[in-house]
C-alpha positions in Angstrom: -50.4 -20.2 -49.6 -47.4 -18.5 -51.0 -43.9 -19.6 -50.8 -41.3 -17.2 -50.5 -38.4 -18.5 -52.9 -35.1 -18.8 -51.3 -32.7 -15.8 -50.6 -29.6 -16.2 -53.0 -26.2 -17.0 -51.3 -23.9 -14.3 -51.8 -20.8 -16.7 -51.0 -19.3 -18.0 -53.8 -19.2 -21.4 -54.8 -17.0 -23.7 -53.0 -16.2 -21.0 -50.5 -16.5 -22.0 -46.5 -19.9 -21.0 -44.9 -19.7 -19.1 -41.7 -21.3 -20.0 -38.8 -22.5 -17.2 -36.2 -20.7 -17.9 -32.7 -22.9 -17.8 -29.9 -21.6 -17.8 -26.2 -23.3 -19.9 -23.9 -22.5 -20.3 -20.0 -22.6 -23.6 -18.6 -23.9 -24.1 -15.5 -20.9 -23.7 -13.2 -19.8 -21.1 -15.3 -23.1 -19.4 -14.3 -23.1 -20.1 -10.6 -19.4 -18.9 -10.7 -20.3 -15.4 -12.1 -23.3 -15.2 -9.6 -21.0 -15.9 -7.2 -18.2 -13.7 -8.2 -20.7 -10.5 -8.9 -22.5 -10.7 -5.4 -18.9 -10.8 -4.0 -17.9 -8.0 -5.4 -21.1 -6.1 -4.3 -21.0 -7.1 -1.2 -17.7 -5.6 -0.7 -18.8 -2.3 -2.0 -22.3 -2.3 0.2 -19.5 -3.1 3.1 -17.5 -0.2 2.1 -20.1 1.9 1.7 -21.9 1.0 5.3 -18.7 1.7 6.7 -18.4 5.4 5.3 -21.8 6.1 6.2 -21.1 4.8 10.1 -18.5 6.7 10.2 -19.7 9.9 9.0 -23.0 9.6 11.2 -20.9 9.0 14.2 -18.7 11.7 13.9 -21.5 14.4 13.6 -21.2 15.7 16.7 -17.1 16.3 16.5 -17.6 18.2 13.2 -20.7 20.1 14.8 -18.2 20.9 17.5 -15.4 22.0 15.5 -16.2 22.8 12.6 -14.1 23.3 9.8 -11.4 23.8 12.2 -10.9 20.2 12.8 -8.8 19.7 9.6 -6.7 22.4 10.7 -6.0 22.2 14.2 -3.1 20.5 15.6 -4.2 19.3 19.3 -6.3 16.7 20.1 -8.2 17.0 22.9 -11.7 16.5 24.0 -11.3 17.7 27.4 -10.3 21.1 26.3 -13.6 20.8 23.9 -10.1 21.1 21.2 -10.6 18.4 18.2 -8.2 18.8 15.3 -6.6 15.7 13.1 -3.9 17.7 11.4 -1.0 16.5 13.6 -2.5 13.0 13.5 -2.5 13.1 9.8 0.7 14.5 9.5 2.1 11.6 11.9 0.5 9.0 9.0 1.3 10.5 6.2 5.5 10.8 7.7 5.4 7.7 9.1 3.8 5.7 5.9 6.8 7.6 3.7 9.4 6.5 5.4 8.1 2.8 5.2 7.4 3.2 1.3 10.6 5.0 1.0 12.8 2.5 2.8 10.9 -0.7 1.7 9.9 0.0 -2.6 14.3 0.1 -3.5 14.6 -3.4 -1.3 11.4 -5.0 -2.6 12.7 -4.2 -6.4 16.3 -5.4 -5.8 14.9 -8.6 -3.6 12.0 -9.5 -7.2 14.9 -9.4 -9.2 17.0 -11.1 -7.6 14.8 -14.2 -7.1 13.5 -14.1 -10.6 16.6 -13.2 -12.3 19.6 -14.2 -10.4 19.1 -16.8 -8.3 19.4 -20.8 -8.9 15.5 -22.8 -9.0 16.4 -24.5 -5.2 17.3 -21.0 -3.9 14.0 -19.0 -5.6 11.7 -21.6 -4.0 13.4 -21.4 -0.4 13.4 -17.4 -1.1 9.8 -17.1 -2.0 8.6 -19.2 0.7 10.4 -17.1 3.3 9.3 -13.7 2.2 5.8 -15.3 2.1 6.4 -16.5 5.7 7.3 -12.8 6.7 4.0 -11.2 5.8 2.4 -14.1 7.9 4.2 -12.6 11.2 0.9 -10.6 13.0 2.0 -6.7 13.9 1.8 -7.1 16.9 5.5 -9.5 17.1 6.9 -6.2 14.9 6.0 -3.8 17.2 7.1 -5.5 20.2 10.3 -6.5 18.3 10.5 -2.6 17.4 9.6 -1.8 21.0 12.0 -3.8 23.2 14.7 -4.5 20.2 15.1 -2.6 17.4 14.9 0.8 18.5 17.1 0.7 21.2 19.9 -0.6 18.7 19.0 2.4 16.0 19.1 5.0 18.8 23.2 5.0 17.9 22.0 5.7 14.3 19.7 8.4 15.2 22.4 10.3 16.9 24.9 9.9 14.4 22.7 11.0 11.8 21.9 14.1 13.9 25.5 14.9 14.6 26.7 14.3 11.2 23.9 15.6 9.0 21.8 17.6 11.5 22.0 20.6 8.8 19.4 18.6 6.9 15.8 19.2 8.2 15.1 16.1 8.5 17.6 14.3 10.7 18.0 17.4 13.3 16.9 17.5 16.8 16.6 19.2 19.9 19.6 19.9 22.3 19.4 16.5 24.9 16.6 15.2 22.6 15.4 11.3 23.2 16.1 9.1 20.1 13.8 6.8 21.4 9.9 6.1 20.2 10.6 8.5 17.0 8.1 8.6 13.9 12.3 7.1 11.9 12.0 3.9 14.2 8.4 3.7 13.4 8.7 4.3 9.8 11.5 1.5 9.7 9.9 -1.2 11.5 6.6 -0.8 9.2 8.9 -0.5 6.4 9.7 -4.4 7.7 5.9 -5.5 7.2 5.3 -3.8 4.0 8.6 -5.4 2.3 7.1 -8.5 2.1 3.6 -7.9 0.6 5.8 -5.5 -2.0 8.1 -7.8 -2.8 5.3 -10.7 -3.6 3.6 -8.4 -6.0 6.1 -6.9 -7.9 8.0 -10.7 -8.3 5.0 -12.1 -9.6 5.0 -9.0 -12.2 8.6 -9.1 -12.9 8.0 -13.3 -13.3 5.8 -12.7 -16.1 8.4 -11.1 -18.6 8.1 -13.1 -22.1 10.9 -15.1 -22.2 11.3 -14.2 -26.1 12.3 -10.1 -25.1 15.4 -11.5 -22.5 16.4 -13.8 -25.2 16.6 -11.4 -27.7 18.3 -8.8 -25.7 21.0 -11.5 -24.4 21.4 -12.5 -28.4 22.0 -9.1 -29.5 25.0 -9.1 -27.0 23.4 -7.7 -23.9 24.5 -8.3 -20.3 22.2 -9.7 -17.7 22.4 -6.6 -16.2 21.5 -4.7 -19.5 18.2 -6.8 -20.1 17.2 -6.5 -16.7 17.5 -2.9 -17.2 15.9 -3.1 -20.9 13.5 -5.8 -20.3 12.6 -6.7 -17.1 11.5 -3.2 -15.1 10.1 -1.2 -18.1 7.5 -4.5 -18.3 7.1 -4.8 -14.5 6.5 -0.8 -14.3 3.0 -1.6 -13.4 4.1 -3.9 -11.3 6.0 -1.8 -9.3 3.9 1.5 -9.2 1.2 -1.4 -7.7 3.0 -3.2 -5.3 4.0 0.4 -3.8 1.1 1.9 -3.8 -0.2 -1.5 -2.1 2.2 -1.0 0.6 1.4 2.7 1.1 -2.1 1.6 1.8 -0.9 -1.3 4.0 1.4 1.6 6.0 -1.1 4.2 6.8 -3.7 1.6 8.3 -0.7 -0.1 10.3 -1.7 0.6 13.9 -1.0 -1.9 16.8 3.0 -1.9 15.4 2.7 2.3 15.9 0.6 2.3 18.8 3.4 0.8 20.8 6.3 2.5 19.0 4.7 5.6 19.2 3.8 8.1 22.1 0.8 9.3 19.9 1.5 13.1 20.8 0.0 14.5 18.0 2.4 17.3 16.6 4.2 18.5 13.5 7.6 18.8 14.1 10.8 18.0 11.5 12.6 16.6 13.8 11.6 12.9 12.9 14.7 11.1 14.3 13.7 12.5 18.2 11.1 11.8 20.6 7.3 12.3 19.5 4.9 11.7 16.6 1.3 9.8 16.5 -0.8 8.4 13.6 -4.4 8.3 13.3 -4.8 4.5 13.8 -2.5 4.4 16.5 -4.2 7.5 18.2 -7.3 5.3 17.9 -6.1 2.1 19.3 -4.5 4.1 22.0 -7.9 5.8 23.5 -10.4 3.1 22.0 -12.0 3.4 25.5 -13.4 7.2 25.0 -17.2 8.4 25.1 -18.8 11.1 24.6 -17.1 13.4 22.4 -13.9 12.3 22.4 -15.2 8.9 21.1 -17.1 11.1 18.3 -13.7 12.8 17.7 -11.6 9.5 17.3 -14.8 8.5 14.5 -13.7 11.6 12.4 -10.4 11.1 12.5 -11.3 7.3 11.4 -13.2 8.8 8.6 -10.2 10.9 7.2 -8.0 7.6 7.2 -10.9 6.0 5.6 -11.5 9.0 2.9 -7.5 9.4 1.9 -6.7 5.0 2.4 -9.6 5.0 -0.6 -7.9 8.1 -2.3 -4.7 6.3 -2.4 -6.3 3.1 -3.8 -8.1 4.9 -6.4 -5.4 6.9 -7.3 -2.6 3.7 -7.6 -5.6 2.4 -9.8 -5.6 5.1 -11.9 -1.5 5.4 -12.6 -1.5 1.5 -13.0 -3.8 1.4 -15.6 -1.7 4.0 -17.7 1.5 2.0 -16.5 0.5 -1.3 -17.7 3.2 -4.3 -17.3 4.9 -4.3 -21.0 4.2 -1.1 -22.1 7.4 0.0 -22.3 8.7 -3.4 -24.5 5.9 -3.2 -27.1 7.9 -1.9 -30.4 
């Protein structure tokens, strides 16, 4: 038998000998992955089970319409007319206005708790905006319903009558203020604030101490570190918690069903009677068969298709928007 002689050492003497790191899981940290992975698909085989449901039961309405139901207005089955444009179109206004209203509050609420306000103040803050998205939809759209809009119909005219030359804010001669896709886009501006607020605080939370410091020792106001600082490293932050509550405002739908009528129409007059959304369309004839219940599947499936759009797309901007990106030199 042969022995090999020994390899030389190419360290030199006295230097350190490396050791090769090896990962290895425990147990729990084993289970927690398991755990964690068949999570994660099981949300994806949901997702995907869903799509294919809906697109299975809303055959017949495309085999009925054709092409023609992305670009028809009306909805209605008795007719043998199925279009979703003037559902979508109700969605799409009413989810702006929320996002519109609700991203400039959420921003100047975060910084306020996070850089403005005292410790016993932040904590009471916090908890209440947390408490807000606890509130079901239902207590907002019956707030909306029997409170709020009757108090913004003054607004609604007022806007008409003093900036009726833009688009937006005209209306019909003897038009109703009441049940308008601008009442509806304010009250779900309500229920997004808070889940837009919670994200983008957190974000804004996690600024390194180190950059305010510096930018308050190089002479600095609050005001200019917040500007410096603060939102170019919550950025992500920001584009996520708004694109979080752009999802959250085109699947609202008992909050719209009741603020609504869910006349499907599109129309720029969006402070006057009128407007419907696709969820709220839904909920509002859940009790169809036939064809119209085939028709209401489609429409579910064109939510479904542009909500995971949105998503994907948010996901995409974050990810070249990351939190700090603009505080890195």
């Amino acid at each position: 038998m042969t022995i090999a002689p020994p390899r030389p050492d190419p360290s030199p003497p006295g230097a350190p000998v490396r050791r090769a790191i090896t990962e290895v899981l425990s147990r729990a940290d084993r289970a927690f992955r398991r755990v964690t992975t068949g999570a994660g698909l099981t949300m994806l085989a949901i997702l995907v089970v869903i799509g294919f449901f809906l697109v299975y039961r809303s055959g017949p309405a495309f085999d009925s319409s054709g092409f023609g139901f992305f670009t028809t207005i009306r909805f209605d089955p008795a007719s043998g007319v199925l279009g979703v444009l003037g559902l979508l179109y109700g969605t799409i206004v009413v989810a702006l206005i929320a996002v519109l209203i609700a991203v400039p509050l959420s921003i100047l609420a975060a910084l306020f708790i996070t850089e403005y306000s005292s410790g016993r103040i932040r904590g009471f803050l916090t908890g209440l905006v947390d408490l807000l998205a606890a509130i079901p939809s239902l207590l907002y759209g019956l707030w909306g319903f029997a409170f709020l809009g009757p108090q913004i119909v003054p607004v609604s005219s007022w806007l008409t009558e003093n900036l009726g030359w833009i688009p937006v804010f005209s209306a019909k001669e003897n038009a109703l203020y009441i049940q308008s896709m601008f009442i509806a886009g304010l009250v779900v501006s309500l229920m997004v604030l808070p889940i837009t607020t919670s994200v983008i605080r957190e974000v804004f939370a996690q600024t390194p101490p180190g950059e305010k410091e510096a930018a308050l020792a190089l002479g600095s106001t609050r005001w200019g570190m917040v500007k410096t600082v603060v939102l170019p490293f919550g950025r992500g932050g920001v584009i996520g918690g708004s694109m979080l509550g752009l999802g959250r405002a085109l699947g609202e739908t008992i909050a719209v069903s009741l603020l609504l009528p869910q006349v499907p129409e599109i129309t720029k007059h969006l402070v006057q009677f009128g407007g419907a959304t696709i969820s709220g369309f839904i909920a509002n004839n859940s009790g169809a068969s036939g064809l119209a219940l085939s028709g209401l599947m489609a429409a579910g499936l064109v939510l479904f298709v542009f909500t995971l759009a949105t998503n994907f797309t948010a996901s995409v901007i974050i990810s070249k928007s990351r939190s700090g990106a603009g505080v890195d030199a």
